[in-house]
N, C-alpha and C positions, 0 to 999 in steps of 0.2 A: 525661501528657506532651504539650507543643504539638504541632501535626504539621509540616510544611514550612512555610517561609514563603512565602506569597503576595504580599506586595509589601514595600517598606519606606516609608515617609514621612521626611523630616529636615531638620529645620529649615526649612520650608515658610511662605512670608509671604503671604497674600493681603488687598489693599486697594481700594476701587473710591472715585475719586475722593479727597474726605479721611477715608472710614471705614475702618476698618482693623479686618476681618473675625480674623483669628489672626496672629500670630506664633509664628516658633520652636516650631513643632509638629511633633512628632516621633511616628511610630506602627508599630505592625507588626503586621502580620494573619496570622496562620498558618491555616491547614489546619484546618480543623473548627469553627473561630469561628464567634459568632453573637451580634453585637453590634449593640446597641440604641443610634443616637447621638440624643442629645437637646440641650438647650439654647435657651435664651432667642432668642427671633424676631430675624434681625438676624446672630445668632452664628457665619455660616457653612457650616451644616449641607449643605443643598445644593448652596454651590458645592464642599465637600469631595469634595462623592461626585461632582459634574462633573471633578472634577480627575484623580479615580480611575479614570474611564471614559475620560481621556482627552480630554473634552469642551473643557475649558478648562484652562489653565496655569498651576502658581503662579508669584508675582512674582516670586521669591527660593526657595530648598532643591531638595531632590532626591527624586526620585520614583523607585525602580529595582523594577521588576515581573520576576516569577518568570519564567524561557525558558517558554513554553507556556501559560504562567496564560491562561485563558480569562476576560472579562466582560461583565458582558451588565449594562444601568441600566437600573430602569423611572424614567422621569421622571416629577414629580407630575402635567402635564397628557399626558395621551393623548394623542398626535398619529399619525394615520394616514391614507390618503386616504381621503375620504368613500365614495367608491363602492367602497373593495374590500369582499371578503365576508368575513365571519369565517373560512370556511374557508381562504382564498386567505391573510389575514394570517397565521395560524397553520404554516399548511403554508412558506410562505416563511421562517419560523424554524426548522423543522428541521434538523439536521446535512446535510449529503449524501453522507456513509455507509450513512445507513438505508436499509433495502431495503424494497419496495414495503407489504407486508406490516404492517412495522413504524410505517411511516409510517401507513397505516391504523388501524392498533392503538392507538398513541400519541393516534390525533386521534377516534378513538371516545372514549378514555379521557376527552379535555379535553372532548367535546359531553358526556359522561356526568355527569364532575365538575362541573361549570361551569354543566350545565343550561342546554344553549344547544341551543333548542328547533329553532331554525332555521340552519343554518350559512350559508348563501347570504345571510343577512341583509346589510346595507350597512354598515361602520362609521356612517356620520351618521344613519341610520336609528335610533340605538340612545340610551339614555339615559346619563345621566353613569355608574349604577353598571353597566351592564353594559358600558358601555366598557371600565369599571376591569375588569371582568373578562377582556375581550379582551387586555387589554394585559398583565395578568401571564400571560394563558394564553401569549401573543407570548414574554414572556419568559423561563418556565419551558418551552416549547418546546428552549430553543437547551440543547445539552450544556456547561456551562460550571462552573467553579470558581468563582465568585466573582460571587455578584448582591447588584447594591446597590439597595434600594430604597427610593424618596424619599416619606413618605406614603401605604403600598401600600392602607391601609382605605379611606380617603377613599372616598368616593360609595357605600361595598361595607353592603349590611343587614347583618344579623346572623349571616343563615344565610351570606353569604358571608365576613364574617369568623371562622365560625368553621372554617369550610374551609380556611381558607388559613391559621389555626392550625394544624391537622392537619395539612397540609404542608408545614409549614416546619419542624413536629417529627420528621416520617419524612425531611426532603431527606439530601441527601447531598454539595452543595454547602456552599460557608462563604456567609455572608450579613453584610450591613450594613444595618440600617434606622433610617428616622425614622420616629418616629411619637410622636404626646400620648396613643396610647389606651397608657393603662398598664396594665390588663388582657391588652392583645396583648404587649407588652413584657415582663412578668411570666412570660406563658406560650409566649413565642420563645425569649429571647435566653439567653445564658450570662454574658452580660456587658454592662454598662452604659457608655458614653463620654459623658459632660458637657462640651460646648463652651460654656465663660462666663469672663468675664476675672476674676470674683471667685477664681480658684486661681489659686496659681503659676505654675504651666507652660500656664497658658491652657485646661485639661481637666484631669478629674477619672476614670481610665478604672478602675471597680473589678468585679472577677471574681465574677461570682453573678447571681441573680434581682434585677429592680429592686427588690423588695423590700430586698434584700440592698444596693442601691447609695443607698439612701436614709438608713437606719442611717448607712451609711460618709460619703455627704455632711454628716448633722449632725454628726457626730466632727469632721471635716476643718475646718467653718469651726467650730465649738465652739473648736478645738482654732488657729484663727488669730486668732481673738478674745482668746484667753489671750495667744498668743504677743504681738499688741500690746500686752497692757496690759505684759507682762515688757519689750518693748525700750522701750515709754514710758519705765520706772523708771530704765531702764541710759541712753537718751539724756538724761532729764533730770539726772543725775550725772555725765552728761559736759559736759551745757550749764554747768553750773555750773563746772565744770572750766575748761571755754574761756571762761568770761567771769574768772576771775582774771587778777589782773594782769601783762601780758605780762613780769615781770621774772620769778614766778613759772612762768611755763610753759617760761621758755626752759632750764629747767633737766630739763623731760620730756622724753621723747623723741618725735621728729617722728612716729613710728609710730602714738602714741596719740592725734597728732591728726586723720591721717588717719582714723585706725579711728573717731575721734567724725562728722566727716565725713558717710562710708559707714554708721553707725544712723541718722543722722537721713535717708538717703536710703531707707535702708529701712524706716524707718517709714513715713515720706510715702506711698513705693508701697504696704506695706503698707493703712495708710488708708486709701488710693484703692480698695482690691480691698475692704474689707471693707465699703465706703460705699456700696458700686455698685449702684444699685436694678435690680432684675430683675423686680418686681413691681407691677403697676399699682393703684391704690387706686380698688376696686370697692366700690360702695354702693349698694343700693338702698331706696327711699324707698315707705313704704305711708301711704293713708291712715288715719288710726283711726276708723274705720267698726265701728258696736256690730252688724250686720247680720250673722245666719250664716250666711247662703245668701244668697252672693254670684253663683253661675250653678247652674240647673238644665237640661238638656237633657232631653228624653223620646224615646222612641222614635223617634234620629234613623235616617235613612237617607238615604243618596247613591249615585248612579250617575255614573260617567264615561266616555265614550265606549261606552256599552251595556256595561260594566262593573258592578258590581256590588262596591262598594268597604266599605260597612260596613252590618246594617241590625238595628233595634231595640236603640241604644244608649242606655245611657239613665249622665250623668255629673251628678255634681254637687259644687260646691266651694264650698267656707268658707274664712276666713283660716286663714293656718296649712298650708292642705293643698298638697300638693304631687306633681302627677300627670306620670308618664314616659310617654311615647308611643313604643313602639319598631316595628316593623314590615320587612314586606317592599319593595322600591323600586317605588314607584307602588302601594303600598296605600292611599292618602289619609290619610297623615298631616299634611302639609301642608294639606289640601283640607279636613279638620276643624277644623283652627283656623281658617282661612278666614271658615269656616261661621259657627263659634263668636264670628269677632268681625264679623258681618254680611257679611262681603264677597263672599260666596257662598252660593247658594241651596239651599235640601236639600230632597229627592224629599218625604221627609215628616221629620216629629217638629216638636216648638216646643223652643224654647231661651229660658227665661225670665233675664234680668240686673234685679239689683239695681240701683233709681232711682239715675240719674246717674252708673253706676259708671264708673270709669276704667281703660282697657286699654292697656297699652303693649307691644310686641311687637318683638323684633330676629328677622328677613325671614333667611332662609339666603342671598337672593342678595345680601347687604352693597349694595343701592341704596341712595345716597346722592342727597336732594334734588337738589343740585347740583354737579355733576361739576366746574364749573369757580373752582366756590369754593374759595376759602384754606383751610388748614386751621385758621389766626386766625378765618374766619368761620363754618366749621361747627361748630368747639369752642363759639364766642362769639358767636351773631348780630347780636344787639345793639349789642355795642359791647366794647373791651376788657376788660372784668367783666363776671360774670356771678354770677346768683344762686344758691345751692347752699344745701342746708338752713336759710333763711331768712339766709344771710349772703353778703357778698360774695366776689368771688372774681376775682384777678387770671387772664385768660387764659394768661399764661405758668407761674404756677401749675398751671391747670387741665390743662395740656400736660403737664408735667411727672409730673402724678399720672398721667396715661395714656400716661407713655416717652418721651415725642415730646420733642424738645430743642430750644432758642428758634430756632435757626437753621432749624428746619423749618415754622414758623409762617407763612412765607409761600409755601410748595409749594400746586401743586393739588392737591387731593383724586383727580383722576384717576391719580397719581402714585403715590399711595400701597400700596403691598402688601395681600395681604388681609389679615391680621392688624392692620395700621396702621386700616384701614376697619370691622375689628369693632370695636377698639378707644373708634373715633369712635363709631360707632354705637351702644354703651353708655353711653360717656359723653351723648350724647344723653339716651339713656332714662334714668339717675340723676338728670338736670335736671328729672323729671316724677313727681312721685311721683302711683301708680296703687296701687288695688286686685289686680289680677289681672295678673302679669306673665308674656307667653309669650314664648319662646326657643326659634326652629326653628332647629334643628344651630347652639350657638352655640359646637362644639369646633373647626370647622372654622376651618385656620390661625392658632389661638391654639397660642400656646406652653404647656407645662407650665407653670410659674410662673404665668404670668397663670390658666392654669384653676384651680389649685389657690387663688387670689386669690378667681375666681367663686366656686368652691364655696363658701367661706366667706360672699363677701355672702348669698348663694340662701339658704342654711342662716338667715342672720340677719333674711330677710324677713319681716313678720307678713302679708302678703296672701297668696293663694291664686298657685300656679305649675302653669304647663304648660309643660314640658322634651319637647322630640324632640330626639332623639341617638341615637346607635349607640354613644355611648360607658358603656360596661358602670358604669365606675369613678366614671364623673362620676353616672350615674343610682342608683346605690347608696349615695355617698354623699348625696344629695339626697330623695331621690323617698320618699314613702309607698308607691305601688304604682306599676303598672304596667299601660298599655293594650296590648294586641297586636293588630296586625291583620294578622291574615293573606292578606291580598291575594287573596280568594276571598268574600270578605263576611262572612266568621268573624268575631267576636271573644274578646277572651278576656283578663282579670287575671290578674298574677303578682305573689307579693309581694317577690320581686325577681330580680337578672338569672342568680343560680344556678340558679333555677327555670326561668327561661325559656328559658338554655343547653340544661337538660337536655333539654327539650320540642322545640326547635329540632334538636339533634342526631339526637333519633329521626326528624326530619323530613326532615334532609340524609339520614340513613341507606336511607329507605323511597326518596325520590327518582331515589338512584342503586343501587339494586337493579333488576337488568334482568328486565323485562317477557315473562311468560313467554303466550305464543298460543296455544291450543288449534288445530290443524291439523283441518284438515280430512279425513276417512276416505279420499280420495284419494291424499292426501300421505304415508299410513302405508309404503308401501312406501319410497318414494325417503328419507323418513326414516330408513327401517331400512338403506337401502345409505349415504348418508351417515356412519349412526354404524357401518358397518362399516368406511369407509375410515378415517373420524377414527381410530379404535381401532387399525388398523395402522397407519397415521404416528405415532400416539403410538409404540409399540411402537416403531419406528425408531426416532424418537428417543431414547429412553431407552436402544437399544443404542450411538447417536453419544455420547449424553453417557457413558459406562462407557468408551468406547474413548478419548476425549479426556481422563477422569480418570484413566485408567491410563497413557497417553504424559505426563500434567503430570508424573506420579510419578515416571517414567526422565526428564526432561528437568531433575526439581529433584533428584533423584540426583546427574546429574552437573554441577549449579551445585556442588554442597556437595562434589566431586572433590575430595581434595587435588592430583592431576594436573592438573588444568585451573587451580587456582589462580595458575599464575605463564603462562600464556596468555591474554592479553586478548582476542585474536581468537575466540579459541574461546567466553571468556566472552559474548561481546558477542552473539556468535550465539546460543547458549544464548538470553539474555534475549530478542532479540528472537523467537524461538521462544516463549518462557511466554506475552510479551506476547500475539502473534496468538491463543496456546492460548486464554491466559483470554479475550480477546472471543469466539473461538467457542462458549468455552461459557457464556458470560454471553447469546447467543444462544439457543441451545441451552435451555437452563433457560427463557428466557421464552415461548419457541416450545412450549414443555411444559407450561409452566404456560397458553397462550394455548389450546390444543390440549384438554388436559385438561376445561377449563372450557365448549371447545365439548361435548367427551361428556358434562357435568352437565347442560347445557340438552339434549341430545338424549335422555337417558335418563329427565330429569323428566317429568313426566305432564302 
């Protein structure tokens, strides 16, 4: 059964400029939801959830939120001030109900989970994934009903994605997210939202595991591909109808002309929804090279900043092969490829490449040559055509296979969104055909559709690949194996991301297990009075919680009165009575359970 509703959506219009983001979008979220929204780059995704926070307004419909509903956004760029500390951001998200104690306990818990080694840290001191971390720490901080989050993986390694799996499966809030990793989706949500003009109603919102919403979307357009060939049949028997001769029609009735009319208009729309490309035509080009060792490395090693980032690696790759590079943030995954294509120097090892090979490489940071070029000129240098598998190619073609519409042909490239900018920047690299093709994070800001696109080129490349990603789904579908570096100088193969999940989790698990000290023979005593007191506050406690479950018991006694049934006032007080009860002893229990866990650490050895 749903639970409450949390807000309602209805008939909702947002458009910027002459793009026209949804129409007539109608939604409802209830109590316990945990929906995954997705859709094509462009689709509205984000400003949906700005709308929902409150942030921004629709043009048109109604928004009506629950009395109380609490919400809290994480946006996809972290924004906080550069000099506060992590601790100072976090603490200022708490409720100000908490009492001192609990605030303590709560912000252990987030240095604990979070592995945030130093709290005093500076926000800008910090790199892009442990931003990410601050900032959902900021916003699972706040007590609320309803977190919507835009892109929560981004910048986050492995181990941090899988954490924030594990909490999103214990929360207790309802949740909204975006996200392309579909691994995370798969193992969040309870339900799936498709924002794309190709449905009817503008989304596609089906109940289950993405897995489950994938099924249901090829039914749905399967099942609109049929419906036009059936209204084709019925409209062309009516075309025929209205072209007889007006002596004959005047003898039908007006009804049947109108109703011819209205098919042909639903066709047309029709048409349009099932025509509508969402997917970019990705291709990439190898040379045919008879060579099978195409790169050999040997006992490479690198240090950075007196770090110690990987050492006695030794890689090597033939057409065909196809290597995942996953790791922890600032383990030099980036800094190996680097290596790998000269651009940087390594402590030791040699890196042998095949005579005159060719490397082409899409950068995680989407630089673009020229920031103030057209996007006619970065598609097209040359000139309005362009060359593509030894044939010509009109630029407004070449636009079109990667989304972009004529009228965008003469925007600057600085203009462009990220996804707009990966897009260019593949399209670049398919104009170059190479031996060995690497792609650092190339999930970030591409939409579903277009990766599901990627995959398929990657798959159909005969040169050798190097894939860095965090994304699970894209590397398993791809990859032969897997590098790991563990950001300690380790390294380590997996032959895929099930394996390396499991290996990862024992690692989250041992990280946030707390650190047990040998005390010193000094200490033995005041130890011993310590776990005396701990042991009588427990003891309170556990007589506070018996006394507060025994008054719930007379106070829901007499809710369930027949006498008090037709007394509101009396009812009302009642409730507010249980209500105070239960937060006492939702206290109560974690003070017992906080307390408890101080006598395990004093009693262990």
């Amino acid at each position: 059964m749903p639970g409450a509703v949390l807000f309602t959506a209805k008939d909702l219009h947002k458009s910027y400029s002459n793009l026209n983001l949804f129409k007539d979008l109608s939604l409802t979220i209830h109590q316990g939801e945990r929906v995954g929204l997705i859709g094509p780059n462009g689709s509205g995704k984000s400003t949906l959830l700005k709308i929902i926070s409150g942030i921004e307004t629709a043009d048109q419909g109604e928004l009506a939120i629950s009395t109380g509903i609490r919400i809290a956004y994480l946006p996809q760029i972290d924004a906080f001030e550069s000099q506060s500390s992590i601790e100072r951001i976090i603490l200022d998200r708490f409720p100000a109900h908490l009492e001192a104690w609990e605030i303590q306990k709560r912000l252990n818990d987030f240095q604990q989970d979070m592995q945030f080694e130093d709290m005093q840290r500076t926000f800008g001191e910090l790199s892009g994934g442990w931003r990410k971390r601050v900032a959902l720490a900021a916003v699972l901080a706040m007590d609320t009903d309803l977190v919507l989050l835009d892109e929560p993986t981004n910048h986050l390694d492995l181990g941090g994605i899988l954490w924030l799996e594990d909490y999103l499966q214990k929360a207790k809030f309802s949740y909204i997210l975006i996200s392309h990793d579909r691994f995370f989706l798969e193992n969040t949500c309870h339900s799936i939202m498709d924002l794309d003009p190709r449905y009817k109603q503008g989304y596609l919102k089906v109940n289950g595991t993405y897995s489950r919403f994938l099924k249901a979307r090829e039914e749905y357009l399967n099942n609109q591909a049929l419906e036009e060939v059936s209204l084709s049949n019925k409209v062309r028997r009516e075309i025929e109808w209205l072209r007889t001769s007006p002596k004959a029609r005047t003898t039908k009735a007006q009804y049947r002309i109108d109703k011819a009319h209205g098919l042909i208009s639903e066709l047309n729309e029709l048409k349009q929804r099932n025509n509508i490309q969402t997917e970019a035509g990705i291709s990439f080009d190898a040379n045919d090279r008879k060579s099978k060792k195409l790169l050999h490395g040997q006992n490479l090693r690198l240090s950075r900043g007196g770090k110690l980032l990987f050492k006695d690696l030794e890689l090597f790759l033939s057409p065909g092969m196809r290597l995942g590079i996953m790791g922890v943030n600032g383990s030099g995954k980036s800094s190996l490829v680097a290596a790998l294509k000269g651009d940087l120097q390594l402590d030791a090892g040699t890196i042998e490449l095949a005579q005159n090979i060719r490397i082409i490489s899409l950068d995680q940071t989407r630089h673009l040559a020229d920031e103030n070029a057209t996007l006619r000129r970065a598609l097209a240098p040359e000139g309005d055509t362009l060359i593509y598998q030894e044939n010509a190619v009109h630029v407004s073609a070449w636009a079109q296979r990667f989304l972009f519409q004529k009228d965008q042909l003469d925007l600057r490239v600085s203009q462009l969104s990220g996804g707009e900018r990966a897009r260019v920047l593949i399209a670049e690299m398919m104009r170059q055909p190479a031996e060995i093709l690497i792609l650092d994070e190339p999930t970030n800001d591409l939409d579903i559709p277009t990766l599901e696109v990627l995959e398929d080129s990657l798959r159909e490349f005969c040169g050798a690949q190097i894939l860095i990603t965090h994304d699970r789904y894209l590397i398993d579908q791809v990859c032969d194996q897997i590098l790991y570096l563990n950001g300690d100088g380790e390294i380590r193969f997996f032959a895929d991301t099930y394996q390396l999940s499991d290996f990862q989790r024992r690692i989250n698990l041992e990280q946030t297990q707390p650190v047990h000290v040998e005390k010193p023979a000094s200490e033995h005593k005041h130890r011993h009075q310590d776990l005396r007191s701990k042991r009588k506050a427990f003891s309170k406690i556990e007589r506070d919680i018996e006394k507060a479950e025994a008054l719930r018991v007379e106070i829901e006694s007499e809710l369930h009165d027949p006498q008090n049934a037709t007394d509101p006032a009396r009812l009302s007080s009642l409730s507010q009575k249980m209500e105070v009860l239960d937060k006492t002893l939702l206290n109560l229990m974690e003070r017992w359970e906080m307390v408890g866990n101080e006598i395990s650490e004093l009693e262990s050895p």
